[in-house]
C-alpha positions, 0 to 999 in steps of 0.5 A: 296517202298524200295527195302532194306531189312536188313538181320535180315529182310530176316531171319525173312521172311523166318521163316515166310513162312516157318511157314506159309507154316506148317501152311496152310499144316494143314487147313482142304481142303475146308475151308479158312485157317485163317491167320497165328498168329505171336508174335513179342518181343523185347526191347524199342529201338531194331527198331520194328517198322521199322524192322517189317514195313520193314518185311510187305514190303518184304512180300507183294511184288512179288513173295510172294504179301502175306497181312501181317496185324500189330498190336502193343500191345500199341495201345491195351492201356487202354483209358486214363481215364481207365490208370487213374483209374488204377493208382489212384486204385494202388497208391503205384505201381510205374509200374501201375503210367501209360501205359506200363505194363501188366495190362494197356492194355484193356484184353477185347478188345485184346481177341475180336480183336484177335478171330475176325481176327482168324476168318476175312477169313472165310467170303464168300463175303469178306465183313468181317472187323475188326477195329483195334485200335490207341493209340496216345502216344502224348496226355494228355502230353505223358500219352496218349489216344486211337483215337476214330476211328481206322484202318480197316482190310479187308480179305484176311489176310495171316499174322497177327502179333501182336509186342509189349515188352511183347508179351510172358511173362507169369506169374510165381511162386511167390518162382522164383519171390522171388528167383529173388528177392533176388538176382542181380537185381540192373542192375547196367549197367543202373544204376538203382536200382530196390528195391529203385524204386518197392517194391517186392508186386508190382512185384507179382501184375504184375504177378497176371495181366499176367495171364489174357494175357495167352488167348493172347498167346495162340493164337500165331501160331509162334513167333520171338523175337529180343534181343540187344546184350547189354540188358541194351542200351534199351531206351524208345525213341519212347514209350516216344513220348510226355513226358518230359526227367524226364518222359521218365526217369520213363517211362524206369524205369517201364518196366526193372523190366519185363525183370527181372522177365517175360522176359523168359516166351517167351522160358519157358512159365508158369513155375507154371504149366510146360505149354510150349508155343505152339509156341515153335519149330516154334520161332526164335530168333534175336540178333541184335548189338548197330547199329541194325546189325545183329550179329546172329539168333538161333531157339526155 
């Protein structure tokens, strides 16, 4: 294994033990503490997968030997057959015309898994398992199916992260997602002009599906959010595995009215209610630059 670990790396690891150390402090004596919860966001393109990869490594290894276990929320996809049925039962909304938004994912199943991991340590003999499930984005032409078997997860588990774009975006009212609306949405840095491309029921369709993935987030015990330090150099390079380049082109443009409209539920929360996260003063933020540098890190 490498021995490199990007300083974004570092800081990230030290937020976790530090949480992780809190969150221990709080098992009650005798019982099998469950694994620590942490929600990782950020954009298409800010190196998730790597940074996150590289995070497990530097846990697991001396002096920590921490089981760090990783699940990204694509591979919670609704099967293709499901994304297809969703699709032609919203003909008109663009941002349902395949994976990616809130409403593709399989609710049913990522509550299941994620109780099931809350739970994976209590078993006495350590025979528990949990199957966590592959999404293979290359089938079916980059539409994308789930494998049929996926990855088994044994206890212990020290660590579970769950990483994807969304992780944290919460619904809002509909009057904030007017005033949005109504505003500068054109990212005119990217070029793309959001009211050509999504009509305004279209947006409130998310945001009525973001209310079921709430159960999601109330889960979480911490969280680490990466931002680029330009938003709009956010590319769908990896999500796009298997399409062609008009593909890709519509793949990114269905996930930027997100950002728009939802993206600052990881700090705020559900705006309608005033219910804040509960992971808020245990959340760090990390701003990375256009050749994935570090430029600075901040609490939340």
């Amino acid at each position: 294994m490498s021995s490199f670990h990007p300083p974004a790396v570092r800081h990230m690891a030290e937020h976790i033990l530090n949480c992780l150390r809190e969150h221990r402090s709080r098992s009650a004596v005798g019982l099998r503490c469950p694994p620590l919860f942490v929600g990782v966001q950020g954009p298409q393109g800010s190196g998730k997968a790597f940074l996150t990869s590289r995070l497990r490594e530097q846990l697991g290894t001396s002096p920590y030997l921490l089981t760090v276990a990783v699940l990204s929320i694509d591979d919670i996809y609704l099967p293709h057959a499901g994304l297809t049925t969703l699709a032609r039962a919203h003909p008109l909304n663009r941002l349902l015309q395949g994976r990616g938004q809130p409403g593709t994912h399989d609710l049913g199943l990522g509550i299941a898994l994620l109780q099931k991991i809350r739970k994976i340590n209590e078993s006495v003999d350590g025979t528990a398992k949990v199957e966590l499930p592959v999404f293979d984005k290359s089938l079916f032409g980059g539409e994308g199916d789930r494998l049929s078997h996926g990855k088994i997860l044994r206890p212990p588990v020290d660590v579970f992260i769950l990483e994807g774009w969304c992780v944290g975006f919460y619904p809002t009212s509909t009057s904030l997602i007017e005033e949005r609306w109504n505003g500068d949405v054109s990212g005119s840095e990217d070029c793309f002009d959001m009211k050509s491309f999504v009509r305004m029921e279209d947006i409130l369709a998310i945001n009525d599906q973001l209310k079921a993935y709430v159960a999601w987030w109330e889960m979480l015990d911490a969280f680490i959010q990466w931002r680029l330090q330009q938003e709009h150099d956010m590319k769908a390079r990896n999500g796009g595995r298997g399409m062609t380049d008009e593909q890709v082109k519509a793949f990114v443009d269905r996930y930027i009215p997100g950002y728009v409209f939802f993206a600052d539920g990881v700090t705020n929360g559900l705006s309608e209610r005033g219910k804040t996260p509960r992971w808020i003063g245990r959340g760090l933020e990390v701003v990375i630059g256009p050749e994935r540098e570090l430029i600075h890190t901040s609490k939340f």
